[in-house]
N, C-alpha and C positions, 0 to 999 in steps of 0.2 A: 504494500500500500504506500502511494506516493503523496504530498500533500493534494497535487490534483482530483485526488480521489474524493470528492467532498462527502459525495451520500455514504460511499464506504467508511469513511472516517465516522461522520455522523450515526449512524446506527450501530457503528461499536460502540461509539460512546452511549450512546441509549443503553445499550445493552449491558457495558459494563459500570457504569453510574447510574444506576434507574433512583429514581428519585432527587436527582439534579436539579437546579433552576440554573438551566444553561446560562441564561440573559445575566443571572450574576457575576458570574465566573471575568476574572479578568482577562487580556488576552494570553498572558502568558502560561495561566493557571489552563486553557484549553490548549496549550502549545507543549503544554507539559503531558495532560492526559493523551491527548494525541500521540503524542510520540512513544508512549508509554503501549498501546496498544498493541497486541500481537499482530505480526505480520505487517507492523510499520517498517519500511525500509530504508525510506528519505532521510536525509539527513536532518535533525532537530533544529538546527538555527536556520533552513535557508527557507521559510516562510515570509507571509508581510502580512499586514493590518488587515488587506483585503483576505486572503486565504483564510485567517483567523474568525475574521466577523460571517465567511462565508459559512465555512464548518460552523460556528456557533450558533447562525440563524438555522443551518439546515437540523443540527439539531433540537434546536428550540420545537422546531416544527414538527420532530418525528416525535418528541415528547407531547404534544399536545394533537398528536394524532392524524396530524399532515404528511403531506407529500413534496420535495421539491423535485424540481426536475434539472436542479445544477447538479453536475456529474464531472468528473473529469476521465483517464484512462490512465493506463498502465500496460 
């Protein structure tokens, strides 16, 4: 998993923080859990504000039951 990966990132995080309130989390504190992730392979620091706020809304969304359709590949 690359950080392009958004919905993959996000729904591990669902899944391994359930009970989260995404939208609190700082960006680092999701740059931390991200990379913390099994099957993350990217490298930890070469993220940005953008990539971070992305994973964090697409997660906000999978937590309250939504769907996004930002994706990226691998």
């Amino acid at each position: 998993m690359r950080w392009t990966d958004i919905d993959r990132i996000a729904a591990g995080l669902a899944e391994q923080h359930p009970g989260t309130r995404p939208l609190s989390l700082q960006p680092l504190e999701v740059r931390d859990r991200a990379a913390a992730l099994g099957g993350f392979t990217d490298d930890p620091t070469r993220c940005n504000a953008r990539i971070l706020e992305s994973i964090q809304l697409a997660w906000s969304d999978r937590v309250a039951g939504r769907s996004r359709s930002v994706s990226g590949t691998s």
